[in-house]
N, C-alpha and C positions, 0 to 999 in steps of 0.2 A: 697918254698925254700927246704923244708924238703924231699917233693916229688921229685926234681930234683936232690936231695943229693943221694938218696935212689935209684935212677935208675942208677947212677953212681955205685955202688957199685958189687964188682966182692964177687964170694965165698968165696974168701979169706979174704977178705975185714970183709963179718960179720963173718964168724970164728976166727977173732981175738978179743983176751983176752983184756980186758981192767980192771983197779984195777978202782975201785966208792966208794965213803964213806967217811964221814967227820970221824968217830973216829975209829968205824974197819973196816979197811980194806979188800976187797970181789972182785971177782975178776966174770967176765961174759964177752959174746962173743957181741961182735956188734950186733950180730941178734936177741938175746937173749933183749937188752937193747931195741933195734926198735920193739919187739914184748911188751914188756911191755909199752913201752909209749902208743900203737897201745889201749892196753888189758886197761890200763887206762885210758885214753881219753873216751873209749866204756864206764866207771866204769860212768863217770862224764855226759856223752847225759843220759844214762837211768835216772840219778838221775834229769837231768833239765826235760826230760819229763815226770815222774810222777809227777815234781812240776807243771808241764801246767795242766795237766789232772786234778789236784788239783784246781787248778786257778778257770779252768772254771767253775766245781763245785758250784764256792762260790759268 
């Protein structure tokens, strides 16, 4: 769903400002927001694959 959200999307689209945050208030661009989910997601496979490699190990 994310992927066919994401192909929909014009330049304008992620250059726009959106406000996030439960207590302060912070303000970033759509593209900015779909690169950091992108940049986390990557954070979270390297951490499940050094637990495999660990795995096998033992």
């Amino acid at each position: 769903m994310l992927k066919d959200t994401c192909a929909q999307l014009t330049d304008d689209d992620l250059d726009r400002v959106v406000t996030f945050g439960h207590e302060d208030e912070k303000e970033a661009t759509v593209r900015w927001g779909l690169w950091h989910i992108a940049d986390h997601s990557r954070y979270h496979q390297a951490n499940i694959n050094q637990l495999r490699k660990w795995l096998k190990k033992t």
